[in-house]
N, C-alpha and C positions, 0 to 999 in steps of 0.2 A: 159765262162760258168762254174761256179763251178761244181767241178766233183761229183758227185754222193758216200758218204760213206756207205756201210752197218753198223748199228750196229753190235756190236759183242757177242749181244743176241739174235742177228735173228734166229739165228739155234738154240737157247735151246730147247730139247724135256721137254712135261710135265712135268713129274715128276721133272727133274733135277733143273728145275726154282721153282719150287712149294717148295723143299726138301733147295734150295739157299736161296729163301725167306725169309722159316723158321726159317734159322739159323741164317741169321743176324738179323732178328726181336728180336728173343731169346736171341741176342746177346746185346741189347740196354741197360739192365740196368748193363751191367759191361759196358758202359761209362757213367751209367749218376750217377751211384752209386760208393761211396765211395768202395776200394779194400774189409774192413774189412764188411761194409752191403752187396756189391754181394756175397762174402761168406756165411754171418747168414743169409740172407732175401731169396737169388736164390739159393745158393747154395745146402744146406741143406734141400731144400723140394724136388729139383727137380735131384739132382747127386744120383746116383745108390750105396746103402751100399750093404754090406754083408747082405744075407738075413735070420740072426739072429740077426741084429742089429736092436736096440730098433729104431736106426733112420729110420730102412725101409718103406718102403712103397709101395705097388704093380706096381702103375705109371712110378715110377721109371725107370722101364724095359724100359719104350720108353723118357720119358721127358730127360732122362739123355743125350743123342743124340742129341739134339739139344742147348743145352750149354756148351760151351767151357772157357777155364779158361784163356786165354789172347789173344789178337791179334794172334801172332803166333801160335798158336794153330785152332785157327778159319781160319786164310790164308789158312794154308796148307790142311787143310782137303777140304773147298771153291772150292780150286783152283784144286787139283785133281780132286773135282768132277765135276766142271766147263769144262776142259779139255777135262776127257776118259768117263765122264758119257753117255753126248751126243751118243755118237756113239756105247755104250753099248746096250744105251736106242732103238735106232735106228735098234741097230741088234735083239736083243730078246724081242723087244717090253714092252711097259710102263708098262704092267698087271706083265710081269715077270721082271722087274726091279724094281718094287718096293717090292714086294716080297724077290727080292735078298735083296734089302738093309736092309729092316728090318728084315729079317730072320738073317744074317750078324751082325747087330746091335745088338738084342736079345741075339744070338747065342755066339757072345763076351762076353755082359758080363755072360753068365749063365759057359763058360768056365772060368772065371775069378774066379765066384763061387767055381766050381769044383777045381779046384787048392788050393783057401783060404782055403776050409772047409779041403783036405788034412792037407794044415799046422795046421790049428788048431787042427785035429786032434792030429798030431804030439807034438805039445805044451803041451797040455792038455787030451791027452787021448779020447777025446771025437767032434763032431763034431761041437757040439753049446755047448757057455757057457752057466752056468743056474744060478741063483742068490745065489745057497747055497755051488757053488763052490771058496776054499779062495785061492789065488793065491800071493805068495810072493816073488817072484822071477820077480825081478825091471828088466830083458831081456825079460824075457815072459811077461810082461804087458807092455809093449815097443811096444811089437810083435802082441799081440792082439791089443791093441789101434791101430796101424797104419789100420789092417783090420776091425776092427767093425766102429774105427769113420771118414775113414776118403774115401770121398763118389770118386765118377769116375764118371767124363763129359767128353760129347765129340762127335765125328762120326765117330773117329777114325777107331773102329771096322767096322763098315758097309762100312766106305772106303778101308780100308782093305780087305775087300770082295769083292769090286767093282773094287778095281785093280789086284787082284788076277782070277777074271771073263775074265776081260779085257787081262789079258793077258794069260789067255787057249785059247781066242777066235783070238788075233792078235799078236802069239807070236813074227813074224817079223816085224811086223810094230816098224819104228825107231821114236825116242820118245827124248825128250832134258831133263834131268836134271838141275835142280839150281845151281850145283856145278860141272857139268861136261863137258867141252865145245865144245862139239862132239857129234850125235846121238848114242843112244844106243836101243839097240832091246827092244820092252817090255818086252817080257820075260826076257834077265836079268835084267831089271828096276826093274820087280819084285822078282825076287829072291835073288837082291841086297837088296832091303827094309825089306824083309823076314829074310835075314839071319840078320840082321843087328838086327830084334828085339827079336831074337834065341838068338843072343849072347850077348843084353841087359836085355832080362828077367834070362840068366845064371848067368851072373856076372856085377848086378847090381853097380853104381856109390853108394857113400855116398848121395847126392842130388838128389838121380832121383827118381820121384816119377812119373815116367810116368807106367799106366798099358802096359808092354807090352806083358800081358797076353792075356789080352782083344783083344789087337792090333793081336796078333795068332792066336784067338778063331773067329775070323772076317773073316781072309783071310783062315783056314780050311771051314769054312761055306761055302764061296765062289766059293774055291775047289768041295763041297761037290757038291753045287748043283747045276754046270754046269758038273758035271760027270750025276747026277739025271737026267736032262733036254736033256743029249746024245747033247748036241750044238759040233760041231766039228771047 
């Protein structure tokens, strides 16, 4: 008698499947499209600029969340929330999980904002550029181009809040890491991933263009408003 398998989407609460859906749907024309058109065709209407950037656009705020920039990028975020979402979703219910996630998502990049508009500040004195200012110094226009043209996908942030949720709510629950081959408590799961992007938005790589501003600005969200909601 063949034995009986459950799938191992039987347990997906709403939201988490509906929000899984999304993002690999979102995800289909970075395989069916050439690297250089998902950039100019997806990338660019639907990734989150600085919002002085002539590329912005108000959607942005949410579209950008659900496109990601390669496999890797799309796994890891997928799979965390395939994992701790469940049992998020479970504990404070779908109305307030979704809620978390987009307030999280939102909440990343408009901290992302808050930080660029500092540096530009700092560059040029001012918080947005205006067309009658001339700028000639080839480091500061370096500096502005990387913030005005160049946009942030992702779920990053709202996972980031979602595991930062996850774990005020089970800080002892033991949890397995990709590279770690031993259970670890969630709370230092998270605090390990925390600091980890404390110390990559400090002292960024030559190559890294990963927000890990955004990725901060997700899991204080997180923080935020399961302190709001008194979940213990």
């Amino acid at each position: 008698m063949p034995q009986y398998r459950q799938s191992p989407f039987a347990n997906l609460t709403p939201v988490v499947k509906y929000l899984l859906l999304a993002n690999f749907i979102c995800f289909l024309p970075f395989i069916v499209l050439s690297p250089e058109g998902y950039q100019r065709i997806v990338i660019y209407h639907v990734g989150a600029f600085y919002f002085n950037s002539p590329f912005f656009k108000p959607w942005q705020v949410i579209t950008y969340m659900f496109f990601h920039g390669g496999w890797a990028h799309i796994l890891f975020n997928m799979l965390s929330l395939f994992f701790i979402g469940p049992i998020l979703e479970y504990a404070i219910g779908s109305k307030r999980f979704f809620n978390l996630y987009f307030i999280c998502g939102i909440g990343a990049i408009a901290f992302q904002w808050l930080v660029q508009a500092f540096e530009v500040h700092h560059l040029i004195g001012s918080f947005v550029l205006s067309n009658d200012m001339q700028i000639t110094d080839p480091l500061v226009m370096q500096k502005l181009e990387s913030i005005y043209a160049v946009p942030i996908v992702g779920a990053s942030g709202a996972i980031f809040g979602v595991m930062v949720a996850f774990g005020m709510l089970y800080p002892d629950l033991e949890m397995m890491m990709f590279f770690i081959p031993v259970p670890i408590k969630a709370k230092y799961f998270v605090i390990f991933y925390v600091a980890v992007e404390i110390y990559s938005a400090i002292s960024p790589g030559p190559d890294d263009h990963i927000a890990h501003l955004a990725h901060l600005g997700g899991a204080l969200l997180g923080f935020i408003m399961i302190k709001i909601w008194r979940y213990r």
